[in-house]
C-alpha positions as CSV (number, residue, x, y, z in Angstrom):
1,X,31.9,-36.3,68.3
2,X,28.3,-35.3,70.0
3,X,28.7,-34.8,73.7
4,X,26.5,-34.2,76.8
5,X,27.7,-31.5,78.8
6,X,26.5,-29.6,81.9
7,X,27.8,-25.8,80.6
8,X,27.8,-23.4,83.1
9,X,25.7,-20.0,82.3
10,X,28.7,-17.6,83.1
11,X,26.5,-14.5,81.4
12,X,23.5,-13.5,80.2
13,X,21.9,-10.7,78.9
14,X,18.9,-9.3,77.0
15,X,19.4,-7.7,73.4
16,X,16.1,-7.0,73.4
17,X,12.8,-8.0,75.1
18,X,12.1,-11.4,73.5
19,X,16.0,-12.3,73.0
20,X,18.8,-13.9,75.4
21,X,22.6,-13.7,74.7
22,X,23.6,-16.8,77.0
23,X,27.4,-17.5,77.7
24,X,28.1,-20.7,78.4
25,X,31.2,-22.4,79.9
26,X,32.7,-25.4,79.8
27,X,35.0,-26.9,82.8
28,X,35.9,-29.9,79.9
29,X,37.6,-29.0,76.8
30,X,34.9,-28.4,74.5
31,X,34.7,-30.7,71.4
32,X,35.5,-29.0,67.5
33,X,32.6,-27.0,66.7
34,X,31.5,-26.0,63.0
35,X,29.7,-22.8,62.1
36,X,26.1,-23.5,61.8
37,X,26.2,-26.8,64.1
38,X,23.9,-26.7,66.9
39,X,23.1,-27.5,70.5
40,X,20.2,-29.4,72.2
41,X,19.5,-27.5,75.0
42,X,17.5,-29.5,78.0
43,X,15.1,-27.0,80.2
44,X,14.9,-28.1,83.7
45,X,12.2,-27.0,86.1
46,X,9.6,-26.5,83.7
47,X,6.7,-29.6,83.5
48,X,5.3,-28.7,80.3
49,X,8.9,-28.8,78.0
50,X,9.4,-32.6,77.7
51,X,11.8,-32.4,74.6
52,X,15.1,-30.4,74.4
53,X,15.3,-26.9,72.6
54,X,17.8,-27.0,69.3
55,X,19.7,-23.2,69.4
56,X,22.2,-22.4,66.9
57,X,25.5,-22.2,68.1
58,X,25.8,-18.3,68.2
59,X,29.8,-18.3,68.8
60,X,32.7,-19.9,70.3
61,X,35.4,-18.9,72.5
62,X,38.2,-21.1,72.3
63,X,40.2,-19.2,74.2
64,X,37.8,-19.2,76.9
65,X,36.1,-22.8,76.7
66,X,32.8,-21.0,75.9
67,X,29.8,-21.2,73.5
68,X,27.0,-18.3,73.1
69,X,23.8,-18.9,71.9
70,X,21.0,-16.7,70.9
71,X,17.9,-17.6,72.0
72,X,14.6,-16.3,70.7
73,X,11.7,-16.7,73.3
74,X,9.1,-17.8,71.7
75,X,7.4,-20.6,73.9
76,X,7.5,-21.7,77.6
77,X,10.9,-23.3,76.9
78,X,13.3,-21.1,75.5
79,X,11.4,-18.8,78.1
80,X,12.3,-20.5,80.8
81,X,16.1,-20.6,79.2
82,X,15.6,-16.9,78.8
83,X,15.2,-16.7,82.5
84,X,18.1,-18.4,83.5
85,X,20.2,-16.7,86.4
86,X,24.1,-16.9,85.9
87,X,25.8,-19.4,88.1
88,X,22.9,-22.2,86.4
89,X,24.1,-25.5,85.0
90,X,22.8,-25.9,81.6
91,X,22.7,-29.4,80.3
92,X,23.7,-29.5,76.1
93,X,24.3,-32.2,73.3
94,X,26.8,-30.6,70.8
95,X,27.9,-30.1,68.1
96,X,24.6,-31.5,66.4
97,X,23.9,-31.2,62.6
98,X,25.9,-30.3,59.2
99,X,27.4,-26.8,59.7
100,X,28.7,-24.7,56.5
101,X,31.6,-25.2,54.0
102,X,33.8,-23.0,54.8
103,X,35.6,-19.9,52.0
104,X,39.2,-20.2,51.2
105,X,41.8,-17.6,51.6
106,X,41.0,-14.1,49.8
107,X,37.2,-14.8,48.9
108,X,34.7,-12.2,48.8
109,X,31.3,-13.8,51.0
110,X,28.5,-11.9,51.7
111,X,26.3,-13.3,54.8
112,X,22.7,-12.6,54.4
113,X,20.4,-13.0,58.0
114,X,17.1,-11.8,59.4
115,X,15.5,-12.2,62.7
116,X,17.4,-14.9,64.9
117,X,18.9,-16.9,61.6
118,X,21.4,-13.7,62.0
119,X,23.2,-16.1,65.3
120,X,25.1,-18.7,63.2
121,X,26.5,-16.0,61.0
122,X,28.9,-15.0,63.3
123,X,31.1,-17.3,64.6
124,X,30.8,-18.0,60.6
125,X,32.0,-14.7,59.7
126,X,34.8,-15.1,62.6
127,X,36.3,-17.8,61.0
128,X,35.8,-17.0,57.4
129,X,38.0,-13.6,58.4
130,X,40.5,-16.0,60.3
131,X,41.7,-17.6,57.4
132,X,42.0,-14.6,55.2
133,X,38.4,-14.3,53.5
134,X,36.7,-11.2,53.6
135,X,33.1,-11.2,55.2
136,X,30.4,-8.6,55.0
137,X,26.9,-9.2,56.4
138,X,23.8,-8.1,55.1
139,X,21.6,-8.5,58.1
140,X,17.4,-7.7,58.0
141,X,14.8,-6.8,60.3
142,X,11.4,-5.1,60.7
143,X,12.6,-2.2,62.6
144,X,15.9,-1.6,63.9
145,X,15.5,-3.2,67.6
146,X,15.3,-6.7,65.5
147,X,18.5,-6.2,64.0
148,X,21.0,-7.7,67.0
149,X,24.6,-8.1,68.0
150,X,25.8,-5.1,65.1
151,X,28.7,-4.4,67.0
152,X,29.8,-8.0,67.4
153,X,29.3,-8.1,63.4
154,X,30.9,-4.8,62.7
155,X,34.0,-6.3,64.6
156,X,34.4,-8.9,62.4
157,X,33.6,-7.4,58.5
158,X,31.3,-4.5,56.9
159,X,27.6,-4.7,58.1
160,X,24.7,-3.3,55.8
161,X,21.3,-3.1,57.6
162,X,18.2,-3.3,55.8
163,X,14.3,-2.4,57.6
164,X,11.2,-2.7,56.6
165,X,10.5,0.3,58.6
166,X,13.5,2.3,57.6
167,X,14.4,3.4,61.0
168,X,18.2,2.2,59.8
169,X,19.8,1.1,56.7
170,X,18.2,1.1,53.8
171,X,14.3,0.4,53.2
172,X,13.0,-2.6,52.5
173,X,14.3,-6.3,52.4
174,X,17.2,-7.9,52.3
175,X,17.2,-8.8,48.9
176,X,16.4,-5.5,47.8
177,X,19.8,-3.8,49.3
178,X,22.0,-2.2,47.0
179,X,25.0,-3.9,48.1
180,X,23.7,-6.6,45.9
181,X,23.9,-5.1,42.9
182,X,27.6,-5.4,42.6
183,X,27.6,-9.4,42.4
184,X,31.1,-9.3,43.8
185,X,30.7,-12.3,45.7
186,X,32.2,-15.6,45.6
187,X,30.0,-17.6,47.7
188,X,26.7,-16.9,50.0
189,X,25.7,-17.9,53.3
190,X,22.4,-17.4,54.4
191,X,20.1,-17.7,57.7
192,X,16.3,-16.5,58.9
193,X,12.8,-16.8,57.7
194,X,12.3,-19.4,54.7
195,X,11.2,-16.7,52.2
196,X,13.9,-14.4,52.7
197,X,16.1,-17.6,52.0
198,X,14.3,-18.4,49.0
199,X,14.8,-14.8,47.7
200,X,18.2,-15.1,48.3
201,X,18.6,-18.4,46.6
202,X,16.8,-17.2,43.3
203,X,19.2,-14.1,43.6
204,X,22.6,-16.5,44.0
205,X,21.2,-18.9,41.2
206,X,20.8,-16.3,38.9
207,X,24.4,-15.1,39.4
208,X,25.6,-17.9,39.1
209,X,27.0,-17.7,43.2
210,X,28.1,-20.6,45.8
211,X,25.2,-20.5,48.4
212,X,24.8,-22.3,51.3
213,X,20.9,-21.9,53.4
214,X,20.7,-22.8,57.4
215,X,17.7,-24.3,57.6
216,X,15.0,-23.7,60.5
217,X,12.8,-26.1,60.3
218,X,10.7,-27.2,63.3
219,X,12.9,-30.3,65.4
220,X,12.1,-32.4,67.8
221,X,14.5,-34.6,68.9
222,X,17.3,-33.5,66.9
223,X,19.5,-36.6,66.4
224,X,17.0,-38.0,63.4
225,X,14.6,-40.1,65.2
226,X,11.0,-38.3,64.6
227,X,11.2,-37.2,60.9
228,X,9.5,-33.9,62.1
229,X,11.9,-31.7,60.1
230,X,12.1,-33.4,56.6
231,X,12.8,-31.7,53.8
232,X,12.3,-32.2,50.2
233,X,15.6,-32.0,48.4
234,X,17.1,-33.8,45.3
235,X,18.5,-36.7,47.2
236,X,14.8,-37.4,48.8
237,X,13.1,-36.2,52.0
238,X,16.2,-35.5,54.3
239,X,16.4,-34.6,57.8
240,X,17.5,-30.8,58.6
241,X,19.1,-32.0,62.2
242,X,21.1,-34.9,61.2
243,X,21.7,-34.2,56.7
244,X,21.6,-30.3,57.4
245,X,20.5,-27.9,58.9
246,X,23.2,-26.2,56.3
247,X,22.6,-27.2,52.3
248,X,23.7,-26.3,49.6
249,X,20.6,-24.4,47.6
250,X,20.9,-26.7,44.3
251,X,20.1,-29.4,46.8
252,X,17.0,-28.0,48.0
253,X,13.5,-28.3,45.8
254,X,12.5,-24.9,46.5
255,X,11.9,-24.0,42.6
């Protein structure tokens, strides 16, 4: 059930120069939260940002009543929310949006991100691990300050690194990493830019492999209202905040 919350910004910090890694508490019992469900994030004390900011819920702490989210500055809002000092009261609606089918026990997944679309991946791969799948991540960048959190990820399951640049893991993009060439995989999950989803959509199609794509397409209001993130799919032009933002890629008219 969506609530409205005032979180409390317990920690923040800055994984690189455009990115935030907000903590957020909650003093009410926070509500069940699927990977790849997401918040609306209001930004107080700044004129220009009349609509809330949708941020992928980046992980969640059960055992401390706590969300993180990711958030990519990219306009005056999520700079403002970039800015935030800890102690600030964060207003969110959560969980919004279809999050991912999760593995069953003893599956081989392989979770494919770039850029931000890494951030849903993994409280994903947390909770694929917890009931006994095995996760490994595939994660892309341009160089390798754009590839963030590795730590977090190597906590969870093996992490290959791919870079356009080279300067770590192998050259190239994601869908060009060795670790595909196995096809072990039972299912996919993937998150980032649309092309690199694409990619990896043709690539699971071909094998024959259960995928599942986050979508990131421009929201608005996210609760269905302005239509601004339709996408084409079998069933008809869908909304990514209220149908998705998780589908499965037969679903999606991206051939």
């Amino acid at each position: 059930m969506k609530q409205i919350l005032n979180l409390i910004l317990v920690h923040i910090s800055h994984p690189s120069d455009n990115h935030a890694l907000m903590v957020l508490k909650s003093e009410e019992k926070l509500p069940e939260i699927l990977p790849g469900q997401f918040v609306e994030v209001r930004v107080d004390n700044s004129p220009t940002t009349l609509l809330r900011r949708p941020i992928s819920i980046n992980y969640v702490d059960k055992v401390n009543n706590e969300i993180w989210l990711l958030v990519h500055a990219v306009g005056e809002g999520t700079k403002r929310l970039c800015s935030l000092k800890e102690g600030a009261l964060v207003n969110c609606i959560l969980p919004l949006g279809r999050g991912f089918t999760l593995p069953e026990c003893g599956e081989k997944v392989l979770l494919i991100g770039g850029g931000v679309g890494t951030a849903p991946l993994l409280y994903l791969g947390e909770l694929a691990r917890s009931i006994g799948a095995y996760p490994k991540f595939l994660l892309g960048g341009k160089t390798s300050a754009d590839v963030l959190q590795k730590e977090d990820f190597r906590r969870i399951g093996e992490l290959y690194i791919t870079t356009e640049d080279g300067s770590e893991g192998e050259k190239g993009f994601v869908t060009n990493h060795s670790v595909l060439s196995a096809g072990e995989f039972s299912r996919i999950y993937t998150c980032g830019p649309k092309p690199m989803m694409m990619a990896v959509a043709r690539y699971a199609k071909e094998k024959a492999i259960f995928c599942e794509a986050s979508l990131e397409n421009m929201m608005a209001c996210g609760l269905g209202a302005c239509l601004c993130c339709v996408e084409k799919t079998s069933e008809g032009n869908l909304c990514v905040c209220t149908e998705g933002p998780v589908f499965n890629i037969n679903k999606l008219m991206w051939d």
